[in-house]
Predicted model as a PDB file, atoms N, CA, C, CB and O in Angstrom, pLDDT in the B-factor column:
MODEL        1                                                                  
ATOM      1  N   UNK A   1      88.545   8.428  73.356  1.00 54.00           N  
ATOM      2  CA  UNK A   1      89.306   9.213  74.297  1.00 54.00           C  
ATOM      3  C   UNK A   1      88.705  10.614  74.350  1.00 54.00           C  
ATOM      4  CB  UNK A   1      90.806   9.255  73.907  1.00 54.00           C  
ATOM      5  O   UNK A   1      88.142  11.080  73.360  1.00 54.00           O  
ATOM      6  N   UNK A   2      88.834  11.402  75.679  1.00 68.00           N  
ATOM      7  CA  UNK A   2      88.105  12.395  75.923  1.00 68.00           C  
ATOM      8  C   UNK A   2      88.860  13.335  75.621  1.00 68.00           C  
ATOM      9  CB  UNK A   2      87.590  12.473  77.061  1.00 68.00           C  
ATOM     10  O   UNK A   2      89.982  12.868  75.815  1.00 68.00           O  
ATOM     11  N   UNK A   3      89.014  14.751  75.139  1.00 73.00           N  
ATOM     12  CA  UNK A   3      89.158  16.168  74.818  1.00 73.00           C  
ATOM     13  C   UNK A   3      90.155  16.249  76.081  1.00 73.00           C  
ATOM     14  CB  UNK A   3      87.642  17.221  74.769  1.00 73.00           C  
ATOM     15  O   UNK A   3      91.003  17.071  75.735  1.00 73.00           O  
ATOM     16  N   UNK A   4      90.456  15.808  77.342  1.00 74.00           N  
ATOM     17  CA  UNK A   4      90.694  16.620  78.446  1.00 74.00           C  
ATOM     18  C   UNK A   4      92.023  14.946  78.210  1.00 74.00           C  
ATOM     19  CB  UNK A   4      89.145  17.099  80.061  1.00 74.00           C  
ATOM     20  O   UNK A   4      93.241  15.113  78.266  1.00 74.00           O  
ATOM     21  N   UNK A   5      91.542  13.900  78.030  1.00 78.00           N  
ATOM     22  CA  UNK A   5      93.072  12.971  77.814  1.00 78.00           C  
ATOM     23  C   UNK A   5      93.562  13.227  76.778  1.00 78.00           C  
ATOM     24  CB  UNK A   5      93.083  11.443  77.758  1.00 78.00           C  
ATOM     25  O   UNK A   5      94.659  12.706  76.578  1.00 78.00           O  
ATOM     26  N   UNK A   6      93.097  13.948  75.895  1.00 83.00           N  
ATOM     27  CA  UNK A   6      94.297  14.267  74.497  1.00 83.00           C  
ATOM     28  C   UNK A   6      95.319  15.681  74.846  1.00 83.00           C  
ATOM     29  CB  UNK A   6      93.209  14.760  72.715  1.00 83.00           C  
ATOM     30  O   UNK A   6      96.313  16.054  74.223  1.00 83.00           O  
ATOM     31  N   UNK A   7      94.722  16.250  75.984  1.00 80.00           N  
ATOM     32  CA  UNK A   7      95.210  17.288  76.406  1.00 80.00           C  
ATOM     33  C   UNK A   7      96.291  16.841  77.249  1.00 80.00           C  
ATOM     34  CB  UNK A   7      94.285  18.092  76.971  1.00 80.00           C  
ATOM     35  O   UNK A   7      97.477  17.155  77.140  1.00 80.00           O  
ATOM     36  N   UNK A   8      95.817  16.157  78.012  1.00 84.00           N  
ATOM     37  CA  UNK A   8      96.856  15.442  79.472  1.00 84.00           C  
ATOM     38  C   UNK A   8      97.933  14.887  78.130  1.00 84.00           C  
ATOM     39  CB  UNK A   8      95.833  13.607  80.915  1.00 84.00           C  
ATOM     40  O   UNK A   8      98.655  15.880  78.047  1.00 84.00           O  
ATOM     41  N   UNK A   9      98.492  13.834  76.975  1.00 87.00           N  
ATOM     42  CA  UNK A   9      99.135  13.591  76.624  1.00 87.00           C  
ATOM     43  C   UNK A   9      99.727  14.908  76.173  1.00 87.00           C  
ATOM     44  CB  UNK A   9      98.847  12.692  76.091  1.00 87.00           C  
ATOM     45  O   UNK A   9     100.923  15.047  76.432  1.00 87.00           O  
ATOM     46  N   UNK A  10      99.279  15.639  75.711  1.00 89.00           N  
ATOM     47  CA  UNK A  10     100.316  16.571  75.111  1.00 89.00           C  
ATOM     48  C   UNK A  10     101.130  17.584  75.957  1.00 89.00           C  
ATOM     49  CB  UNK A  10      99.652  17.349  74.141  1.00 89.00           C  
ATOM     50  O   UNK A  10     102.142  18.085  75.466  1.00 89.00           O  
ATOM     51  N   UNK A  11     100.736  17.897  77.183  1.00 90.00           N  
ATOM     52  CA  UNK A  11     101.073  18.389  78.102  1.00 90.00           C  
ATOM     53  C   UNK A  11     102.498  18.309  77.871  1.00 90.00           C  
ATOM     54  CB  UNK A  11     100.517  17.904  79.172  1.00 90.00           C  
ATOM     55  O   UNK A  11     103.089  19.243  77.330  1.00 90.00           O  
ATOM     56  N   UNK A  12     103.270  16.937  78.357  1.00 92.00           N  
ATOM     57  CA  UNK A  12     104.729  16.803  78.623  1.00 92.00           C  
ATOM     58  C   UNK A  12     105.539  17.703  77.068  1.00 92.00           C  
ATOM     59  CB  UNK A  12     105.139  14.792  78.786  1.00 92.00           C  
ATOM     60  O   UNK A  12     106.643  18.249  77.045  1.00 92.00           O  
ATOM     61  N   UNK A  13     104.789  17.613  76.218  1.00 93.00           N  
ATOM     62  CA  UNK A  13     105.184  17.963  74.647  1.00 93.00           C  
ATOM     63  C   UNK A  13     105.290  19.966  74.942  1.00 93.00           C  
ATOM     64  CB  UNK A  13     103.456  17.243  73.156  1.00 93.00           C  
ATOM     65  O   UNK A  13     106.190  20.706  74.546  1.00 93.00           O  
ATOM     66  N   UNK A  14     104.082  20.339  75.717  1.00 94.00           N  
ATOM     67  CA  UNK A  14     104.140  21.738  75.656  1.00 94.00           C  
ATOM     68  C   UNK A  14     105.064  21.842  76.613  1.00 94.00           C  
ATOM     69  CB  UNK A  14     102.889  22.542  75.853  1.00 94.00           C  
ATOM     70  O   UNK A  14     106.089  22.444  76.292  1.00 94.00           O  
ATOM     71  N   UNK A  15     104.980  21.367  77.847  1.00 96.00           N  
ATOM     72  CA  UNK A  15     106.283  21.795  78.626  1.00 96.00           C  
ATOM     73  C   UNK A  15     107.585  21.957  78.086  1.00 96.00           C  
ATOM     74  CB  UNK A  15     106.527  20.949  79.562  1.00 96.00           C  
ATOM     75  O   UNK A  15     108.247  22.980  78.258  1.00 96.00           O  
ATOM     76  N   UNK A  16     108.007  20.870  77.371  1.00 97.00           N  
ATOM     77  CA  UNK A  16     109.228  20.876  77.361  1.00 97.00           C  
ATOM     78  C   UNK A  16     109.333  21.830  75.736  1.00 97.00           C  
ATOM     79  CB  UNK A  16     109.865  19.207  77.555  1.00 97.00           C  
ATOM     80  O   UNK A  16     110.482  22.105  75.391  1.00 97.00           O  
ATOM     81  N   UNK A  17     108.555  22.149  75.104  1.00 97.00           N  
ATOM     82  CA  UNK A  17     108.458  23.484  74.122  1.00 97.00           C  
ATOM     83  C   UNK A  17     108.816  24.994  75.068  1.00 97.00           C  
ATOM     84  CB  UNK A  17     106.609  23.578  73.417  1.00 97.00           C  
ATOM     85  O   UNK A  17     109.626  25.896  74.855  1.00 97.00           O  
ATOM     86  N   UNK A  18     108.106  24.840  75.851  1.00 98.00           N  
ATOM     87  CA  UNK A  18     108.098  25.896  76.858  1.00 98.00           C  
ATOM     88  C   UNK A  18     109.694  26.335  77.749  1.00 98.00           C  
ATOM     89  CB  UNK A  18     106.939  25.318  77.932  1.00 98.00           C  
ATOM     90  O   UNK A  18     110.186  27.405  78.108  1.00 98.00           O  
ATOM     91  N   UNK A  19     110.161  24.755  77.854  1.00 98.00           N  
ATOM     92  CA  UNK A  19     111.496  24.693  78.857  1.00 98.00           C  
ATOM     93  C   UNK A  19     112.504  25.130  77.484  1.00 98.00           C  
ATOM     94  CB  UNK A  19     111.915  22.765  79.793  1.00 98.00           C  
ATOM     95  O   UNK A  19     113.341  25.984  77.776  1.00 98.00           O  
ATOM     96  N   UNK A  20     112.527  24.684  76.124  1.00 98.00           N  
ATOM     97  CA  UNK A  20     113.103  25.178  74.960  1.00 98.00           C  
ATOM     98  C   UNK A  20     113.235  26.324  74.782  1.00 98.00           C  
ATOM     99  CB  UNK A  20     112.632  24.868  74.049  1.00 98.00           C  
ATOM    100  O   UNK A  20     114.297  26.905  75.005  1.00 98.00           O  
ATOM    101  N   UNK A  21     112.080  26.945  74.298  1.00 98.00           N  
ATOM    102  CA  UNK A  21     111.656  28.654  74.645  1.00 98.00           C  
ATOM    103  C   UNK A  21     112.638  29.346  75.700  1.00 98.00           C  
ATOM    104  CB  UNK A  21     109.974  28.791  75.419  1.00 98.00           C  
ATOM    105  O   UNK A  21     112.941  30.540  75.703  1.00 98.00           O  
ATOM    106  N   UNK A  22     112.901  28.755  76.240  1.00 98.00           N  
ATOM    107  CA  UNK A  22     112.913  29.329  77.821  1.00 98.00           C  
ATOM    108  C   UNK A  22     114.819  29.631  77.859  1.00 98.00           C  
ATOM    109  CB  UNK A  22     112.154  27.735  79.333  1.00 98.00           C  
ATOM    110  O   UNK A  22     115.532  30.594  78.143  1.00 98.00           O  
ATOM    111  N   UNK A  23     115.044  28.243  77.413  1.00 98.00           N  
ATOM    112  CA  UNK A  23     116.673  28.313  77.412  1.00 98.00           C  
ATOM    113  C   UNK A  23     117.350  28.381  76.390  1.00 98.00           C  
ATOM    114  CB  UNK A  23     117.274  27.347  77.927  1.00 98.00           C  
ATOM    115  O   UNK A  23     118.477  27.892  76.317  1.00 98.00           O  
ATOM    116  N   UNK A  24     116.628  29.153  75.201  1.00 98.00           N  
ATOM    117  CA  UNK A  24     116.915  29.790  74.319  1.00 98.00           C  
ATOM    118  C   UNK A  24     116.955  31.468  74.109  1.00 98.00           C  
ATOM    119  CB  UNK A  24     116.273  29.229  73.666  1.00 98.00           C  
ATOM    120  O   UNK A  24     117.644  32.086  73.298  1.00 98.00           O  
ATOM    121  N   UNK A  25     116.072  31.965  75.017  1.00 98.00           N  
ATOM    122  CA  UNK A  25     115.605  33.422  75.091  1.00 98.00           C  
ATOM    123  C   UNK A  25     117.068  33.835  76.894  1.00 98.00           C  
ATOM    124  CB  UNK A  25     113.036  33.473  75.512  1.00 98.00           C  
ATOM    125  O   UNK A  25     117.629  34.822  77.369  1.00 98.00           O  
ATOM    126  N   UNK A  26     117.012  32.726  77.111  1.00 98.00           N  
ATOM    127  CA  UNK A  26     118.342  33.204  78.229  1.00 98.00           C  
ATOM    128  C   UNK A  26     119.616  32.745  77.573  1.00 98.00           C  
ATOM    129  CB  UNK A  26     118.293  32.386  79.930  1.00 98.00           C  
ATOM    130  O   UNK A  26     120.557  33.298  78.143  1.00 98.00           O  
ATOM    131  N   UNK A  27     120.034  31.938  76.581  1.00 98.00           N  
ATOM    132  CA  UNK A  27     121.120  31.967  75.970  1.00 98.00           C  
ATOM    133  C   UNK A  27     121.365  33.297  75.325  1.00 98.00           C  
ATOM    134  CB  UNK A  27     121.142  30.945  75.135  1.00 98.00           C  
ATOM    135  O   UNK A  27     122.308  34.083  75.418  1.00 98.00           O  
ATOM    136  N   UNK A  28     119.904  33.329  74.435  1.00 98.00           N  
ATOM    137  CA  UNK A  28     120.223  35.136  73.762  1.00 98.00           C  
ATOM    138  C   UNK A  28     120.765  36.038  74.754  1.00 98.00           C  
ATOM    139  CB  UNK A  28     118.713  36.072  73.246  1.00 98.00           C  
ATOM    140  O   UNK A  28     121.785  36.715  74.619  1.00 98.00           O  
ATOM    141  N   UNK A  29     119.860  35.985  75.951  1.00 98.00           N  
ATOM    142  CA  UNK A  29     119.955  37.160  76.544  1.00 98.00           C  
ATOM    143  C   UNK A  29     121.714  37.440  77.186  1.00 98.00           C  
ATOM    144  CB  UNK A  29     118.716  37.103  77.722  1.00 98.00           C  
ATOM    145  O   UNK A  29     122.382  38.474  77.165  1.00 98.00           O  
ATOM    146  N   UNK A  30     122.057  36.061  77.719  1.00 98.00           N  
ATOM    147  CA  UNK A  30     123.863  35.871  78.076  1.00 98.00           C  
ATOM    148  C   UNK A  30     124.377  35.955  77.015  1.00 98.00           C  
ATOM    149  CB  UNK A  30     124.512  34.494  78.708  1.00 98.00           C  
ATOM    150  O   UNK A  30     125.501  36.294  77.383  1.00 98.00           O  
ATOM    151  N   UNK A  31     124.455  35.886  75.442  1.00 98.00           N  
ATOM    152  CA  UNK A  31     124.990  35.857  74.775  1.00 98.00           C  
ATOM    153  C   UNK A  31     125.093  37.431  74.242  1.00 98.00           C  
ATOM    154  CB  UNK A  31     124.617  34.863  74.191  1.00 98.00           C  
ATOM    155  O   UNK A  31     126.193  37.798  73.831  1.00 98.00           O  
ATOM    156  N   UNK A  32     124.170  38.214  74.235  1.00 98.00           N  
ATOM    157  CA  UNK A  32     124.204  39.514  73.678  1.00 98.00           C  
ATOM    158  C   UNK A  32     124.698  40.390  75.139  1.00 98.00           C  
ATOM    159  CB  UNK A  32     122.565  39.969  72.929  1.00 98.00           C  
ATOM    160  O   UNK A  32     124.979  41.534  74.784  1.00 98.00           O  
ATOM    161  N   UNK A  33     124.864  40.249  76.420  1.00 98.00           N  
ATOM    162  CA  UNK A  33     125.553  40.820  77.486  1.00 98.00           C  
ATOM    163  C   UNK A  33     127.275  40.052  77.466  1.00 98.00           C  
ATOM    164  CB  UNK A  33     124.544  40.483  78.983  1.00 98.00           C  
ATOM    165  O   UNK A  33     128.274  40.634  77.887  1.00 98.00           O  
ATOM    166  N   UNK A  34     127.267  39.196  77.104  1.00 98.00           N  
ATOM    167  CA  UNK A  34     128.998  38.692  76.959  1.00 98.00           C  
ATOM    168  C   UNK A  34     129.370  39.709  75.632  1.00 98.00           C  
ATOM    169  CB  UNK A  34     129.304  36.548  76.459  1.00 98.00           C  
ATOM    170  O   UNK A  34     130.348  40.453  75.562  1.00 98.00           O  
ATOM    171  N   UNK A  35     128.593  39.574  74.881  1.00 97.00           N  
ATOM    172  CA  UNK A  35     129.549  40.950  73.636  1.00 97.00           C  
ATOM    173  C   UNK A  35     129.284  42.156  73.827  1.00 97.00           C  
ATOM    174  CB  UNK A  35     129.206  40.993  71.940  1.00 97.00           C  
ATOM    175  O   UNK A  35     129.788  43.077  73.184  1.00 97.00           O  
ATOM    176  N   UNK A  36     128.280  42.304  74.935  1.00 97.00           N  
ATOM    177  CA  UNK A  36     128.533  43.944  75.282  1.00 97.00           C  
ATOM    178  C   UNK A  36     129.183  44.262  75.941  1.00 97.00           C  
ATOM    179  CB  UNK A  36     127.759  44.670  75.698  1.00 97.00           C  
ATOM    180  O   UNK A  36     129.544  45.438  75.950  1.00 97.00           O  
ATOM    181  N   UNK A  37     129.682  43.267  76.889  1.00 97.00           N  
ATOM    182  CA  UNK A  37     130.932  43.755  78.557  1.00 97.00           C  
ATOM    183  C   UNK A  37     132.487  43.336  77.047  1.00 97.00           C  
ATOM    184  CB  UNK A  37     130.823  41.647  81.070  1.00 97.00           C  
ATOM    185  O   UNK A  37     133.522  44.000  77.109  1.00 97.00           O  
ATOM    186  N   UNK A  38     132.421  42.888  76.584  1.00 97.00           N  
ATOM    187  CA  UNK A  38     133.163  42.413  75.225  1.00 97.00           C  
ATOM    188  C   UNK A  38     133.715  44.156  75.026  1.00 97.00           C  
ATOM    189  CB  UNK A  38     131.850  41.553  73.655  1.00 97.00           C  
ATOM    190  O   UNK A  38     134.564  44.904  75.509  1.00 97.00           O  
ATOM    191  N   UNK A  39     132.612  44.195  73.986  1.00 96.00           N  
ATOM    192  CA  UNK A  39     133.158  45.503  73.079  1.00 96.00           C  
ATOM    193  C   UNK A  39     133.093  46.699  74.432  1.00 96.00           C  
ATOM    194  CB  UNK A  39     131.840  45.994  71.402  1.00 96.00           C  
ATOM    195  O   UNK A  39     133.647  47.670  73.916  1.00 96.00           O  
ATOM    196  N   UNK A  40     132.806  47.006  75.497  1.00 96.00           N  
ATOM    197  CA  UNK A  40     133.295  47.612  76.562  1.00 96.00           C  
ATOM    198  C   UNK A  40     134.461  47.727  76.974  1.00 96.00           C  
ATOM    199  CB  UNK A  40     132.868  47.287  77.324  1.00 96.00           C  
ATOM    200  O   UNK A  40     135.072  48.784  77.135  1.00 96.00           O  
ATOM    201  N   UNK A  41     134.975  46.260  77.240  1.00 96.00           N  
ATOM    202  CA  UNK A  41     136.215  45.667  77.232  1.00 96.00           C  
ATOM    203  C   UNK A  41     137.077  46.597  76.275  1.00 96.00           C  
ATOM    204  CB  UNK A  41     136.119  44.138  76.774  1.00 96.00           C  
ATOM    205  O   UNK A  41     137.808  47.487  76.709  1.00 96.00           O  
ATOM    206  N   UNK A  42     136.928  46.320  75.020  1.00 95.00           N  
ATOM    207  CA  UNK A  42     137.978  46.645  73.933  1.00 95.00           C  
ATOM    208  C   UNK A  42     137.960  48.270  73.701  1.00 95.00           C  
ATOM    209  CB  UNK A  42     137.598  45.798  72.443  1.00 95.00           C  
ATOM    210  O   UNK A  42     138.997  48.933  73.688  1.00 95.00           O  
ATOM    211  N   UNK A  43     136.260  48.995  73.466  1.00 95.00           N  
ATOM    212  CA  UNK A  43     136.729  50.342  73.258  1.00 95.00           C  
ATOM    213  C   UNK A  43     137.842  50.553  74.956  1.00 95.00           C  
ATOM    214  CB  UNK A  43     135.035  51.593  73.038  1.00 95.00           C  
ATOM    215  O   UNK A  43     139.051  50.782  74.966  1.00 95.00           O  
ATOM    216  N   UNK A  44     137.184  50.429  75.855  1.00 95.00           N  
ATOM    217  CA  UNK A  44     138.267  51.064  77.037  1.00 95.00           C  
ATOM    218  C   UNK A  44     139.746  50.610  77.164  1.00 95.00           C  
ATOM    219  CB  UNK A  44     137.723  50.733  78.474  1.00 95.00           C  
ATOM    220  O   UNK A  44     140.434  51.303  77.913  1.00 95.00           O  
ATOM    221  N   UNK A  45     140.428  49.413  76.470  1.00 95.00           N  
ATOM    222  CA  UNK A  45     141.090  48.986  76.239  1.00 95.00           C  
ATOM    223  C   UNK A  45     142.160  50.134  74.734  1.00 95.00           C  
ATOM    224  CB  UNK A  45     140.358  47.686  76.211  1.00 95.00           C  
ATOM    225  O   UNK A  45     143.333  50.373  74.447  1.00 95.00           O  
ATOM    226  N   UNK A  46     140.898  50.454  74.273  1.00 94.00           N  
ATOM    227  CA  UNK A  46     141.836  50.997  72.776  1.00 94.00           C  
ATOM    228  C   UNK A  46     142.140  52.665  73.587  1.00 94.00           C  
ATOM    229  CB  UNK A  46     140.494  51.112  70.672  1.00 94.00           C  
ATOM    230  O   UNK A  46     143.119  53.405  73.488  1.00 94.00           O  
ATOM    231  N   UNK A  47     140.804  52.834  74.410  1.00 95.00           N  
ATOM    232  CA  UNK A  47     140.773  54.590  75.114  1.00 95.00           C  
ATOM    233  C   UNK A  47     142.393  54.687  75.572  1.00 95.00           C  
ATOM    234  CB  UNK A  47     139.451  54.861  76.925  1.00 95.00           C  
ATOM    235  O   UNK A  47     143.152  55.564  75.160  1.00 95.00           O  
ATOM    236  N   UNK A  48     142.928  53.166  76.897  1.00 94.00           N  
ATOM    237  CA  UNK A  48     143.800  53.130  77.426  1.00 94.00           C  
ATOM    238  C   UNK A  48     144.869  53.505  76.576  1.00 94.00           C  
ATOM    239  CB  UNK A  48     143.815  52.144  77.973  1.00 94.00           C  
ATOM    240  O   UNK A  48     145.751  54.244  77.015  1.00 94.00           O  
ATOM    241  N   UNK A  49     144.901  53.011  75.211  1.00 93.00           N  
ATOM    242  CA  UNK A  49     146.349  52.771  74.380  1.00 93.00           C  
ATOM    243  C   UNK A  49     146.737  53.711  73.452  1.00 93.00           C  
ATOM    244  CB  UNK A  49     146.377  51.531  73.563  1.00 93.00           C  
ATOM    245  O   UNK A  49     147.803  53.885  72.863  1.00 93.00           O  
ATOM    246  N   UNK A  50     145.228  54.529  73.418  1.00 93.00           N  
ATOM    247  CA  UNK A  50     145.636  56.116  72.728  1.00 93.00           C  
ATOM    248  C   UNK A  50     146.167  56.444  74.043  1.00 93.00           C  
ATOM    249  CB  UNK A  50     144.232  57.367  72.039  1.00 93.00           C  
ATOM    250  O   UNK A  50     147.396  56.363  74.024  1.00 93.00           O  
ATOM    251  N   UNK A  51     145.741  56.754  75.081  1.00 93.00           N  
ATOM    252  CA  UNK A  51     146.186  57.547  76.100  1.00 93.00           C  
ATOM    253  C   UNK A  51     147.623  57.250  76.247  1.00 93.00           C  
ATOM    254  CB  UNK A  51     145.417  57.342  77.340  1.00 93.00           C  
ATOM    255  O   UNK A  51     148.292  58.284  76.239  1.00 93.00           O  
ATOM    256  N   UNK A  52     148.164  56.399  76.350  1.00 92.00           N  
ATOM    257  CA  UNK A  52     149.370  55.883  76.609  1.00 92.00           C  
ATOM    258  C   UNK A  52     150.160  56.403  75.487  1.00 92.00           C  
ATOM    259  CB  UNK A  52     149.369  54.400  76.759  1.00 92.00           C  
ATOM    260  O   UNK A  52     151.229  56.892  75.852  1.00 92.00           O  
ATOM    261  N   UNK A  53     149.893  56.442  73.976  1.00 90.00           N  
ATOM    262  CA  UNK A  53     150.821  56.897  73.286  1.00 90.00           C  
ATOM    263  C   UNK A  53     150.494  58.084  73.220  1.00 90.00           C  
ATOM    264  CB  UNK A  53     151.065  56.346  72.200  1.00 90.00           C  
ATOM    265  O   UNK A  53     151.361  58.611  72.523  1.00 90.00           O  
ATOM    266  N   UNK A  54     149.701  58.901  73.551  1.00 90.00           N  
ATOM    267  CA  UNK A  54     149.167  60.479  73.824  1.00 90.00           C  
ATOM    268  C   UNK A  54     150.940  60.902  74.788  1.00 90.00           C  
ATOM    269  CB  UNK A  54     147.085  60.564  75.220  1.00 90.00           C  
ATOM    270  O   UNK A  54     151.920  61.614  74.569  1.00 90.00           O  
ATOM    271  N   UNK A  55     150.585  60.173  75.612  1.00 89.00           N  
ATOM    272  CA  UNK A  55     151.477  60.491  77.510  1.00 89.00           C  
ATOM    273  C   UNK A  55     153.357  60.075  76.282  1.00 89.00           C  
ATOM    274  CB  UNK A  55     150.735  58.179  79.816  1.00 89.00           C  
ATOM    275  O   UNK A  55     154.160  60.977  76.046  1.00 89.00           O  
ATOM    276  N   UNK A  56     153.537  58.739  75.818  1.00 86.00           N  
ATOM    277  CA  UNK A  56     154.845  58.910  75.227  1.00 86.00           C  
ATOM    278  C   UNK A  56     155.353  60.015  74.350  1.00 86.00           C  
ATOM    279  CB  UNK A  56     155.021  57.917  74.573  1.00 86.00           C  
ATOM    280  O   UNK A  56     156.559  60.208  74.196  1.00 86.00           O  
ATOM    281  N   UNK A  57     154.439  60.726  73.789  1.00 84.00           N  
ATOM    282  CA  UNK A  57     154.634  61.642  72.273  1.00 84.00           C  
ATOM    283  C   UNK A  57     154.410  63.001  73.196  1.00 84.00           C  
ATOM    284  CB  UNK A  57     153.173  61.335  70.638  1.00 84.00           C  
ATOM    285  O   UNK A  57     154.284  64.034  72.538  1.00 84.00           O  
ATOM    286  N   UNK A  58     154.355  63.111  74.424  1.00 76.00           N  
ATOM    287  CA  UNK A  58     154.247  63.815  75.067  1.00 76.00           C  
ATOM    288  C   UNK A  58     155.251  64.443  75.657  1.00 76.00           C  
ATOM    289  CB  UNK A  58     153.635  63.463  75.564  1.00 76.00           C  
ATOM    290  O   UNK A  58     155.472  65.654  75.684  1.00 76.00           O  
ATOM    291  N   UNK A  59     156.218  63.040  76.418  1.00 74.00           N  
ATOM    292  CA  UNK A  59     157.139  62.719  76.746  1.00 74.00           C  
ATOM    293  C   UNK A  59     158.588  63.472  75.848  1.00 74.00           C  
ATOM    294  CB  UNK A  59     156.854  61.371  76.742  1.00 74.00           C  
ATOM    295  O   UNK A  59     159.458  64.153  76.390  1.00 74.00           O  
ATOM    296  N   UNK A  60     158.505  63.050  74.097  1.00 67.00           N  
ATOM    297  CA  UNK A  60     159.670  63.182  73.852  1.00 67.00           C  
ATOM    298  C   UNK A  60     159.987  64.610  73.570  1.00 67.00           C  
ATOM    299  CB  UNK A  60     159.979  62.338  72.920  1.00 67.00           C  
ATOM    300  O   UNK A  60     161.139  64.944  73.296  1.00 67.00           O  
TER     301      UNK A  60                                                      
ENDMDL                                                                          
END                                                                             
Protein backbone atom coordinates (compact mmCIF):
# COMPACT_ATOMS: atom_id res chain seq x y z
CA UNK A 1 0.00 0.00 0.00
CA UNK A 2 1.10 3.46 -1.01
CA UNK A 3 2.07 6.48 1.54
CA UNK A 4 -0.91 8.55 -0.05
CA UNK A 5 -3.62 5.19 0.80
CA UNK A 6 -2.42 5.05 4.37
CA UNK A 7 -3.18 8.66 4.40
CA UNK A 8 -6.68 8.43 2.62
CA UNK A 9 -7.56 5.74 5.57
CA UNK A 10 -6.74 7.89 8.27
CA UNK A 11 -8.33 10.86 7.06
CA UNK A 12 -11.99 9.95 8.45
CA UNK A 13 -9.88 9.35 11.99
CA UNK A 14 -8.39 13.09 11.71
CA UNK A 15 -11.62 14.58 10.85
CA UNK A 16 -13.57 13.46 13.31
CA UNK A 17 -10.42 14.37 15.98
CA UNK A 18 -10.81 17.68 14.45
CA UNK A 19 -14.92 17.72 14.71
CA UNK A 20 -13.97 16.64 18.70
CA UNK A 21 -11.56 19.52 19.05
CA UNK A 22 -14.01 21.58 17.68
CA UNK A 23 -17.07 20.80 19.99
CA UNK A 24 -15.16 20.84 22.84
CA UNK A 25 -13.37 24.34 22.52
CA UNK A 26 -17.25 25.69 21.82
CA UNK A 27 -18.64 23.85 24.83
CA UNK A 28 -15.76 25.70 26.82
CA UNK A 29 -16.37 28.68 25.20
CA UNK A 30 -20.67 28.49 26.09
CA UNK A 31 -19.81 27.17 29.20
CA UNK A 32 -17.45 29.94 30.59
CA UNK A 33 -20.10 32.84 28.99
CA UNK A 34 -23.22 30.98 30.87
CA UNK A 35 -21.17 31.65 34.31
CA UNK A 36 -20.28 34.97 33.34
CA UNK A 37 -23.96 36.39 32.34
CA UNK A 38 -24.39 33.95 35.77
CA UNK A 39 -22.26 35.82 38.24
CA UNK A 40 -23.53 39.21 36.38
CA UNK A 41 -26.81 37.98 37.10
CA UNK A 42 -26.14 37.61 40.89
CA UNK A 43 -23.62 40.56 41.70
CA UNK A 44 -26.59 42.94 40.07
CA UNK A 45 -29.06 40.95 41.78
CA UNK A 46 -27.18 41.36 45.37
CA UNK A 47 -26.42 45.51 44.04
CA UNK A 48 -30.49 45.42 43.77
CA UNK A 49 -31.01 44.01 47.46
CA UNK A 50 -28.50 46.27 49.21
CA UNK A 51 -30.26 49.04 47.48
CA UNK A 52 -33.57 48.01 48.57
CA UNK A 53 -32.63 47.64 52.20
CA UNK A 54 -30.47 50.96 51.83
CA UNK A 55 -34.23 52.73 50.53
CA UNK A 56 -36.18 50.61 53.82
CA UNK A 57 -33.58 51.80 56.65
CA UNK A 58 -34.05 54.92 54.99
CA UNK A 59 -37.57 54.88 55.21
CA UNK A 60 -37.88 54.28 59.02
Amino acid sequence: MSYAGSLFILLPFFVGLLLAFAAVCLGVFFLVRYFRRRGAKKRQQAEQDREMDRMKIDDL
